[in-house]
N, C-alpha and C positions, 0 to 999 in steps of 0.2 A: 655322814662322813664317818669312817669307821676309823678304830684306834692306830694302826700303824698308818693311816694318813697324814696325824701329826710326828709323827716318828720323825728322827734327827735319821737313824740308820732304819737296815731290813736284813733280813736275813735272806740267804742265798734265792730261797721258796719263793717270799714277799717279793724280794726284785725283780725276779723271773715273770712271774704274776705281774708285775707292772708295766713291763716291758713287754708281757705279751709274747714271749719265749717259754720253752722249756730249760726245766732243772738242769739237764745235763748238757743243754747249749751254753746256759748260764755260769756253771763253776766251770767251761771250760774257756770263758770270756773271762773270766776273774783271776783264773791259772796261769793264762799266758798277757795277764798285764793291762787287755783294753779295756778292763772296768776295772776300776782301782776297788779296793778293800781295806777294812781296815780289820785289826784281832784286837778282842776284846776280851781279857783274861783266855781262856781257850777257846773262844766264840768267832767265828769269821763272821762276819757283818758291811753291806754295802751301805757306805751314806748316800742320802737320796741326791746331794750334790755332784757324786759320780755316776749318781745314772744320767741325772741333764747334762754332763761333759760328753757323756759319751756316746748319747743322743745329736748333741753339740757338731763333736766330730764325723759323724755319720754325714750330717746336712751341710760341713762343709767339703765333704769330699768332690771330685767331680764326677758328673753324673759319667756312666755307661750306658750306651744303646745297650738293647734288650737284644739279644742274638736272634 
């Protein structure tokens, strides 16, 4: 298990990477509000309890057929 596994937050990078996204999918999910953030002196940093929300909210949505 590596060190940002116990980690409380991540950084933009680390989220991304968790999630299985790209970087500039990522800050632009953090920009408009669906993954919460939090500043850290001048640090943006995602807690990892905002990514399970927002995982969360994903799996409650309803589904769509596939066009």
């Amino acid at each position: 298990m590596s060190t940002a596994d116990n980690r409380v937050v991540l950084t933009i990078e680390e989220a991304a990477k968790r999630l299985g996204i790209g970087r500039t999918t990522m800050y632009a999910l953090v920009m408009t509000g669906e993954i919460r953030s939090v500043t850290i002196g001048r640090l943006r940093r995602v807690p990892v309890r905002c990514l399970d929300e927002y995982v969360t909210t994903l799996l409650d949505q309803p589904m769509t057929p596939a066009a």
